[in-house]
C-alpha positions as CSV (number, residue, x, y, z in Angstrom):
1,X,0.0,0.0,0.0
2,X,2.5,2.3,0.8
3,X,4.5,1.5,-2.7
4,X,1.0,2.4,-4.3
5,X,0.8,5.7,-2.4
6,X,4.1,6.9,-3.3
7,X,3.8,5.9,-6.9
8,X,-0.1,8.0,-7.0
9,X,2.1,11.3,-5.4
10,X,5.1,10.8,-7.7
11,X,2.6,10.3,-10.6
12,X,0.9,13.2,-9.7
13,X,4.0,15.6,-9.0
14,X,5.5,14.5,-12.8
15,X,1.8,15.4,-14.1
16,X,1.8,19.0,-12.6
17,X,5.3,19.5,-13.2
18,X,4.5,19.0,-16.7
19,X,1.0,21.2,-17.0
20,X,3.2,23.9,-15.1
21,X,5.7,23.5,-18.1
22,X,3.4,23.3,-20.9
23,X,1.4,26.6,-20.0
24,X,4.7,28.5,-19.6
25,X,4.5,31.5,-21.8
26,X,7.2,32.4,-24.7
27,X,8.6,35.4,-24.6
28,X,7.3,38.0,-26.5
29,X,8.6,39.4,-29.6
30,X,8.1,43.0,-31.3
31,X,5.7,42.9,-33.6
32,X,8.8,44.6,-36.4
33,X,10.5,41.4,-36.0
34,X,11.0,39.5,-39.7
35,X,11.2,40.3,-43.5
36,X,9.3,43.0,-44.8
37,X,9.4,44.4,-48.2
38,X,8.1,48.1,-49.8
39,X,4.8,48.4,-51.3
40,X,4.0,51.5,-51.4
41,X,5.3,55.3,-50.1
42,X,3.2,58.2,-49.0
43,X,4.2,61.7,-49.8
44,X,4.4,65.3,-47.5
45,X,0.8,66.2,-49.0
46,X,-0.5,62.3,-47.6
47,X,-0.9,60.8,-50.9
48,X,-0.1,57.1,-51.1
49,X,2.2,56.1,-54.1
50,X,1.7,52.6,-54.9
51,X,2.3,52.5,-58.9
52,X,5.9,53.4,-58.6
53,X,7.0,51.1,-56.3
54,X,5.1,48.3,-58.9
55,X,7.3,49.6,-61.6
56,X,10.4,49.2,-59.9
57,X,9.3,45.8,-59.0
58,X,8.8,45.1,-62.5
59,X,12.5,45.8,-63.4
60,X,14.0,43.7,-60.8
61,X,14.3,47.0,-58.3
62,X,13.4,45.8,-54.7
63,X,13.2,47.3,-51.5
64,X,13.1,45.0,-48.8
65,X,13.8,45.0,-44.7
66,X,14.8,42.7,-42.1
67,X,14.5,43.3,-38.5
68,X,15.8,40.8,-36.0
69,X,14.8,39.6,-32.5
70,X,18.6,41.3,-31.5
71,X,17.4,45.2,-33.1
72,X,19.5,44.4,-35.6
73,X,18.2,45.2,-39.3
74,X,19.2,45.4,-42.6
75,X,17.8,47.8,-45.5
76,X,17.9,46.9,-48.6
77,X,17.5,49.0,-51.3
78,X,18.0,47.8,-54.8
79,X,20.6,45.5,-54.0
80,X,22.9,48.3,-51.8
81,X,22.3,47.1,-48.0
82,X,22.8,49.1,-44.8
83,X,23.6,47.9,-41.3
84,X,20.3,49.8,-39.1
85,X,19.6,49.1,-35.6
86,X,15.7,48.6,-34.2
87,X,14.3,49.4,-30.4
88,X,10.7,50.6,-29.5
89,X,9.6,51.4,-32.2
90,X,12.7,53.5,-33.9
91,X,15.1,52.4,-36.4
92,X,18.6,54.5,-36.3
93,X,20.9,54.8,-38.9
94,X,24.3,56.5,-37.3
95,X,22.8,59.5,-35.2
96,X,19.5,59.6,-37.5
97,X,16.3,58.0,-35.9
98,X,13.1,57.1,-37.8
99,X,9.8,56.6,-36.6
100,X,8.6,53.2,-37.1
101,X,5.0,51.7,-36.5
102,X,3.7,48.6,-37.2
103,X,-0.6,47.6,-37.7
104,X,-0.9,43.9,-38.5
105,X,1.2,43.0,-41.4
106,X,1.8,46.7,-42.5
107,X,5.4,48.4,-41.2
108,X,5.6,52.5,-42.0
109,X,9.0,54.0,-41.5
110,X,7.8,57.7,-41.3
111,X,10.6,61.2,-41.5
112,X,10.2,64.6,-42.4
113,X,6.2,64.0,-43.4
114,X,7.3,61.4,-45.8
115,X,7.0,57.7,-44.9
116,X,8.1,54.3,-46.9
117,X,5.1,51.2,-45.9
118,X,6.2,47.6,-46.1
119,X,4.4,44.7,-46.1
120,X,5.2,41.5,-44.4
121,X,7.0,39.0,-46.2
122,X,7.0,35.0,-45.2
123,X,10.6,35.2,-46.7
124,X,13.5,36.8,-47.4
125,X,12.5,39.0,-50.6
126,X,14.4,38.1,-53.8
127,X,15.6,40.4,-56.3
């Protein structure tokens, strides 16, 4: 009896331990995190631009974005890259800092009254 009584608690302690485990939360990661790549730009005056970015598209002329979990981020723009770092909502660029804001799978980098929109890619975007 007492063998079954210390099997029941040991039983029970692995099953908790292991419900305790499952429910643990991951950490949480910013919303900016992944590939992103430019579909459209919006102008000083507000209007949204989205034919030109299709034409460069067209002839091989991508802008694309990748923000890691570490801030780290890399522009790419036509096939020229730049080093970029990303926290809380900013990207910075040397001692130049962007606004960034991400709704759903939408990122807008906005400066000056001018702002560049990406749109969230699965992938890294091919040229």
């Amino acid at each position: 009896m007492k063998l079954l009584k210390r099997m029941m608690t040991l039983v029970l302690a692995v099953s908790m331990f292991t419900a305790l485990t499952a429910c643990k939360s991951a950490p949480k990661v910013d919303p900016a995190v992944g590939y992103w790549k430019l579909t459209s730009m919006i102008d000083e005056d507000g209007v949204e631009n989205t034919e030109d970015v299709q034409v460069l598209d067209e002839l091989g002329l991508v802008v694309s974005l990748k923000i890691n979990e570490d801030g780290s981020a890399v522009l790419d723009m036509f096939g020229e890259t730049t080093d970029l770092t990303y926290a809380e909502g900013k990207m910075t660029l040397g001692e130049e800092t962007i606004n960034v804001t991400v709704d759903g799978d939408k990122l807008t980098m906005e400066e000056g009254g001018q702002s560049l929109v990406f749109t969230r890619a699965e992938e890294p975007v091919e040229e």
